[in-house]
Structures are given as structure tokens and as C-alpha cells.
N, C-alpha and C positions, 0 to 999 in steps of 0.2 A: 504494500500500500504506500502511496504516494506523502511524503509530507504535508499536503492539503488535506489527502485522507484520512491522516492521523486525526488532526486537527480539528476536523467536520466530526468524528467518531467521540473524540474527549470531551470534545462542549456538547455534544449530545448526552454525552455518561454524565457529565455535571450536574445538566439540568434536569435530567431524572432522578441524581443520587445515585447514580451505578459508578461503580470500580471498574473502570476500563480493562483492568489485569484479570477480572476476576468476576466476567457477567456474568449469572444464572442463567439455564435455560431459560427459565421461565419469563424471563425479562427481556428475550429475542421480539418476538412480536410485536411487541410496544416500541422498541429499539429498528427493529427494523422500520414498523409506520413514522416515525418519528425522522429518519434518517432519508425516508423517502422523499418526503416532503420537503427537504431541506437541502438533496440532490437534486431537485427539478429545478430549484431554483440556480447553481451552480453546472448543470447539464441537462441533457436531453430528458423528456418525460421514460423513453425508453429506458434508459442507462440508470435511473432511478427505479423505474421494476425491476429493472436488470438486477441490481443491489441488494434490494430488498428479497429478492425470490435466493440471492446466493446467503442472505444470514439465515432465514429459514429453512434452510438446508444444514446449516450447521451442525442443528440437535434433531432428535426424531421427537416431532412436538406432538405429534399422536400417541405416542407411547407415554407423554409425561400426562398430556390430560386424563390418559387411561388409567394411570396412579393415581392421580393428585386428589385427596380423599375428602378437604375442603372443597363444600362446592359452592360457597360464595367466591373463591379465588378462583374455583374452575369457570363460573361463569365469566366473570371477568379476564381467564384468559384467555376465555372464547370469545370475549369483544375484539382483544389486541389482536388476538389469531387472524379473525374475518376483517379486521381493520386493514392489517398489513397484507391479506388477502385481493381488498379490496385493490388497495396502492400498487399492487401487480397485474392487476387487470384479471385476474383469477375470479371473475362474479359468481360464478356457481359452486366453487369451494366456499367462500364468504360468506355466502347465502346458506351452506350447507353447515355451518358452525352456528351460523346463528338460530336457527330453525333447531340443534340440539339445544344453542343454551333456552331460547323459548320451551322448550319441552322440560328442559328441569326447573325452568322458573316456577310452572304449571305445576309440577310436582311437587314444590317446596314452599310456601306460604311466609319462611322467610326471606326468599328470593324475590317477593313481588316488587320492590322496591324498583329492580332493575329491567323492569319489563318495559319500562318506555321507552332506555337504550336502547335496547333491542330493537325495538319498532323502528328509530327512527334510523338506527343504522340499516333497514330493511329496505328504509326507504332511499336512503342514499345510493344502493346497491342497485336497486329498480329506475333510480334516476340516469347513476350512471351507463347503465343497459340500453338506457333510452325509453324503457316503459313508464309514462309521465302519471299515466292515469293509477297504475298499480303503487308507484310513488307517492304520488297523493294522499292515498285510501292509507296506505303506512303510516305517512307523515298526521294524519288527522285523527288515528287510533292512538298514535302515540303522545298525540299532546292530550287527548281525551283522557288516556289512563295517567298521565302524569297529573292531568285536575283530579282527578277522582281521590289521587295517593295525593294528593294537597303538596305538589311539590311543585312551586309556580316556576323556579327557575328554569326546570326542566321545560313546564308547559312553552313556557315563554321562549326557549330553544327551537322546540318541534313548530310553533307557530314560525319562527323564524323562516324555517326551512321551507316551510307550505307555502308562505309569502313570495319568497325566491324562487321557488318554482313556478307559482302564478305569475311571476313577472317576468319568466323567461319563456311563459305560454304567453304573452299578454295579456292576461287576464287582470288587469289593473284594477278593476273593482274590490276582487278578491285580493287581490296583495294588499291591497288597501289597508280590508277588513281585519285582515289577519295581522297585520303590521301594529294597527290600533288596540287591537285585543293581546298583544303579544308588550306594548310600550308598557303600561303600569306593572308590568309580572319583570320586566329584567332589568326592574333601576337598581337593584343592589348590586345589579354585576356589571362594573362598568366597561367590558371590550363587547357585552351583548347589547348594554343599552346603546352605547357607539356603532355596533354592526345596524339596528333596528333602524338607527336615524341613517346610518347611508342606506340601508335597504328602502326606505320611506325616500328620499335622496333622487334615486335610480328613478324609483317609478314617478317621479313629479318629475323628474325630467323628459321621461322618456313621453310622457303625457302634456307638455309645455308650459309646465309651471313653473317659469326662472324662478322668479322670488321664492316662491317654498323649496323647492331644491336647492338652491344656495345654501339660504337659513338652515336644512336641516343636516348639510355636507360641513357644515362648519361646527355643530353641534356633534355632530359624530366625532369630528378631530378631535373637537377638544373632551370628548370621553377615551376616546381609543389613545390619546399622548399621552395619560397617565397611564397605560398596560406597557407591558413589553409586545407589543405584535406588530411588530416593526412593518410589514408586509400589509396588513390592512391600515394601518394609519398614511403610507406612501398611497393605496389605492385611492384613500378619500382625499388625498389634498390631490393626484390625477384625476379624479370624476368632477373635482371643484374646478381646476381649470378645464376640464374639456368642456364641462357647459359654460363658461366664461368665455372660451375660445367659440363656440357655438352660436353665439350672441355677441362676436365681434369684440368681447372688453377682450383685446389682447393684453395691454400692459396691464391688469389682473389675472391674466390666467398663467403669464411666463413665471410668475415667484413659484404658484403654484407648485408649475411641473419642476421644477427648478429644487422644488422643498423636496417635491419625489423622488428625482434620481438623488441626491443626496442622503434620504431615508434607507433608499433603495441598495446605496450599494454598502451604507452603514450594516446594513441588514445583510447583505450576499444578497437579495432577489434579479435575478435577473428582466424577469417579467415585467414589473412596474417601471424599470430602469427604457428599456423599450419602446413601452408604448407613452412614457413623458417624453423619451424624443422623438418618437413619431408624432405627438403632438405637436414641439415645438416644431416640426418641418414643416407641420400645417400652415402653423402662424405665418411663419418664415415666406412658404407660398403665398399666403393673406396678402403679406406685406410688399409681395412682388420681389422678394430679394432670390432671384434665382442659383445664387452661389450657395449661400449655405442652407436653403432647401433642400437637396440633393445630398449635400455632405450631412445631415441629422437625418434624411432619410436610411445612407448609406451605413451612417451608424446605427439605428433604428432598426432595420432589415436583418444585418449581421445577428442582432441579439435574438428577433424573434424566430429567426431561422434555426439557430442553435437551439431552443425550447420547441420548435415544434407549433408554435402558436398559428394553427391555420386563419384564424380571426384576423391577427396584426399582418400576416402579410398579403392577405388579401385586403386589405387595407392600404398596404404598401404598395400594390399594382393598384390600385384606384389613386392616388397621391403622384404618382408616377406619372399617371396617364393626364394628368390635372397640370402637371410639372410641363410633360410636352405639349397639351395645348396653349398652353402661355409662350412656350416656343415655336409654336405655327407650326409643328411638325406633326397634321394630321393622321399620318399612317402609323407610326408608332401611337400616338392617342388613342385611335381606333383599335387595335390592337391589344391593347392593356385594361382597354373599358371590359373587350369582347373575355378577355381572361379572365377581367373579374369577378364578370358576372359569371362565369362559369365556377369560377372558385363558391362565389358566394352561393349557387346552391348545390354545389355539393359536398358543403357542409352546412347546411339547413341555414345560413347567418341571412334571416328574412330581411331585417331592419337593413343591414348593411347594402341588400340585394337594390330594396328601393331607393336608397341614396345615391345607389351609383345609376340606376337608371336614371333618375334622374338629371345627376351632374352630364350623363352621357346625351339626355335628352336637351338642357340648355346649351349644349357645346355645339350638338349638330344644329341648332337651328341657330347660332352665329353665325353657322359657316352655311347658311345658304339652305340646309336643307331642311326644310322646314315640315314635311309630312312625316319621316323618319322619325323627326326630333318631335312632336307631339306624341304619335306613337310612344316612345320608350315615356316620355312621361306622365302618359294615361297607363302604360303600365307601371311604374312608381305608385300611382294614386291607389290604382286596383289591389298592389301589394301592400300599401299603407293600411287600406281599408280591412283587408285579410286581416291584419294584424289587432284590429279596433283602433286603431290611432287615426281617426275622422279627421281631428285638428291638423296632422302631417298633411294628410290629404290635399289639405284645403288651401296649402301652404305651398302647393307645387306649381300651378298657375298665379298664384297670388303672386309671387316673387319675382 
């Protein structure tokens, strides 16, 4: 192992309380989720499954569970198991840990406690699968049995999650609701109350509400700057300038991204570091400076290409292609629109899909062609409306 690697392994033992010299089996699965998440941000998503699947091979974790004769700690190591499961892309093992520990939860009456974990990591597993509607059904059992066991932090977790995934179906009304019934249950914990106001944040933006998504992006920071979670606190002051950049306050959105990558590489995330300079290449474009556009895109690109981030670089061929029509070099524009849009459905990124139609649609009708260029922006509208976002819609002739 590499020097770097040592070093990534010790602050993770730290921060567990593990002896680097001297881990438990039992303490592999927790160690390996932990270590996953914290290689994505230093390498590829791959090469962190990668990681995680070579510590759990280490010890035969099937044989230990088979012993281990507490079964509060068995369930529990059935979390870290399907946890670090999960983080390998392993879904049907993960799902198959947690479905025993659900079985002796059921058995045990003083196991109930942990039955909402369970649930909601059920629902993670079914989210990440891509099954939204079986994710939900988890996610809404699980905050249900955390009210019943009068365990609000918990509830206020699982509404978390329900929220988040209503707002990556659009269902805005619903994240809404869940958001609001999820605020008064997680003020004693302050990186969930900070997660709840950016998540409240997201959907007021994504629905066109500057002033409350401002208000509530700054409210999150300043709960999430007292945690250690270095990684969501760089997200929220990047989601405060993108909608600042969004709305043209440039000179407020560059501190912004400016606090991000600084958070970002204080922290190792690679992610966050990214997409604040793809941001700032936007600006940069904004502002007509075509030099160092391209140089922050060119930085920008390198990172999200190394994480894998299909979102940021299909982003980054939309920026590109934006970059060459300000250079009048139509066939490359054309070009990098037609890539996008391919990128962007397949990988489902709807929002992203309508913006570029759109940018593609006011571009072609600069340039003369004006049936074409209506077209792609009736199609923008029609894919806004898919989404329930009427006001985007509305916003596409209006401009």
C-alpha cells in the first residue's frame, strides 16, 4: 500500500477508535463502508468497490456472524455487512443481510429498536437498483415505525430520504411535505437539520423560488459549519452559488464556489472541487472571457472524468458547445449539443436534457434557423412539463 494509502486507512482507524495494527474482524465492514466513501472521493467510484470488496475478503464474515452469539451486535453487523455491500454494488447480497437481520429483529422484541434501520437501509438498496416506487414504500414504513418506537431523530432521517427521492422524481409537492414534517423532529441534530434546509434549498430552486432557496442554502451552512462533514457543507455553499450564478449575481456566486473548492480539497473530495469549477467556467463564459473558460472547464472535466461523474461531464459537453458558439464555430456546437443530448438520456438526467435543448434551440435560431430552433424548444417545454416544472416551461419563450 501506497503512502497515501496508509494515511487514508489511519484517519479512518482514528475516527472509529480502531488500532490500525490490530482490526477485529468484526470491524471490517464498517471499515471497509467507511473507506469506500472516502476513496470515491480521492479515485474512481470503481476502484473504491474495488477496495472495499478486497477488505471483505480478508476474514470469512459469514463464519463470524455464524458464531457471534450476541444478536444485538449480530444485527448490527448485519447493517455494516449490507452497508459495505451496498458500497460495492453487491445489491442482492445487501439486501440479503438485511432481510436476515429483519427476521431476527421479528424474533427478538428487544431488537425492535433497530427495525427502522433496517427499513431505511432497504430502501437505499431499492433506490440504488433504480426501483423508486419499492424505495419509497421502505422509506415511508420506516419513518412510520420509527414514530410508533417515538424515536423522532430516526423518523426525521427516513422522512429525509423520502423527501430526496420525491425530489429526484419531481414530485415537489411531496418533498415539500415531507421536508416540513421531517424540520421540527431533526433540530437537535445539527448536520440533519442543515441537510433538511438544503434539501428544502434544492426543491425551491428547482421550482423558482430564489429568495427561499437562498434563505434556506445559507441556513443549512451555517448548521452543517458546526459538524465535521466537510463534503456537505462544500455542497451547500456550491448549490448557493449555482443558483446565484443562475440568476446572473455573479460577483455573489464566485466566493461561493471559491469557499467550495477550498472546503473541498481541505476535505480530499474530489466531487465538489469539480463541479465549483465547472461553475466558475460558466461564469467565466457569462462574462465573455473566452481564455479562462476553457482553462476551468479543462480543469473541471479532468476531475469529473476521474470520479466517473456522468452528470458533470455531460455538462461539460453542453458548456463546450456554448464555449464554440460564442466562437462562431457552428459544427463543432452542433456537434457537442447533439452529444449531449445523447448523454443526457442515457443516463435519465431529464432537467439537464431540457436545458440543453433548449440552449440548442436559442442558438439555432441566431443562426438563421428558425423552424429547427423552435422545435428543440417546444421540446424543452414538453420535457419541463414531464417533469411538473410549468414555471421552467413558461420561461422558455418568455426569454
Amino acid at each position: 500500500m501506497k503512502e497515501m494509502g496508509h494515511h487514508i486507512v489511519n484517519k479512518q482507524c482514528e475516527q472509529m477508535g480502531l488500532n490500525p495494527a490490530d482490526i477485529r474482524a468484526e470491524d471490517l465492514p464498517a471499515l471497509s463502508s467507511a473507506l469506500t466513501t472516502v476513496m470515491q472521493s480521492f479515485h474512481s467510484e470503481e476502484k473504491a468497490r474495488a477496495l472495499s470488496k478486497e477488505i471483505l475478503k480478508l476474514r470469512d464474515i459469514e463464519d463470524i456472524l455464524d458464531k457471534m452469539p450476541d444478536k444485538q451486535k449480530k444485527v448490527l453487523l448485519l447493517f455494516d455487512v449490507a452497508t459495505a455491500s451496498l458500497h460495492c454494488g453487491d445489491f442482492e447480497k445487501a439486501d440479503g443481510y438485511l432481510d436476515s437481520a429483519l427476521e431476527m429483529i421479528a424474533a427478538n422484541e428487544s431488537l425492535v429498536m433497530a427495525k427502522s434501520s433496517a427499513l431505511q437501509i432497504k430502501g437505499v438498496v431499492q433506490r440504488e437498483m433504480g426501483h423508486m416506487d419499492e424505495a419509497w414504500a421502505y422509506f415511508a414504513e420506516a419513518a412510520k415505525d420509527a414514530e410508533s418506537q417515538q424515536d423522532p431523530i430516526q423518523q426525521a432521517r427516513c422522512l429525509y430520504e423520502l423527501a430526496n427521492l420525491a425530489w429526484k422524481m419531481a414530485k415537489y409537492d411531496d418533498a415539500k411535505r415531507f421536508l416540513d414534517q421531517a424540520e421540527g423532529l431533526g433540530e437537535s441534530d445539527l448536520l440533519l437539520d442543515g441537510l433538511i434546509n438544503l434539501a428544502k434549498a434544492n426543491v425551491a430552486a428547482d421550482t423558482g423560488q430564489f429568495e427561499a432557496a437562498e434563505r434556506f442554502y445559507k441556513m443549512a451552512i451555517e448548521s452543517i459549519t458546526d459538524t465535521d462533514n466537510t463534503y456537505e457543507l462544500a455542497r451547500a455553499y456550491n448549490n448557493l452559488g449555482d443558483l446565484q450564478l443562475e440568476h446572473d449575481k455573479f460577483q455573489d456566486a464566485k466566493p461561493n464556489f471559491r469557499k467550495c473548492i477550498k472546503i473541498s480539497r481541505e476535505g480530499g473530495d474530489l466531487r465538489m472541487e469539480g463541479w465549483a469549477k465547472f461553475n466558475l467556467s460558466e461564469i467565466a463564459l457569462k462574462e465573455h472571457d473566452l481564455v479562462q473558460a476553457p482553462i476551468l472547464l479543462d480543469e473541471a472535466e479532468a476531475i469529473l472524468k476521474k470520479i466517473r461523474d456522468f452528470h458533470g461531464m455531460a455538462g461539460v459537453h453542453r458548456m463546450r458547445a456554448l464555449i464554440y458558439v460564442q466562437k462562431g464555430d457552428k459544427e463543432m456546437a452542433n456537434s457537442l449539443f447533439e452529444r449531449t443530448l445523447q448523454e443526457t438520456r442515457e443516463h435519465g438526467l431529464g432537467y439537464l436534457e431540457a436545458v440543453v435543448l433548449n440552449d440548442y434551440g436559442k442558438t439555432l435560431k441566431t443562426w438563421g434557423e428558425l423552424s429547427k430552433g423552435n422545435e428543440m424548444q417546444e421540446k424543452a417545454v414538453a420535457k419541463y412539463k414531464e417533469m411538473g416544472l410549468d414555471d421552467m416551461a413558461q420561461k422558455v419563450f418568455d426569454q
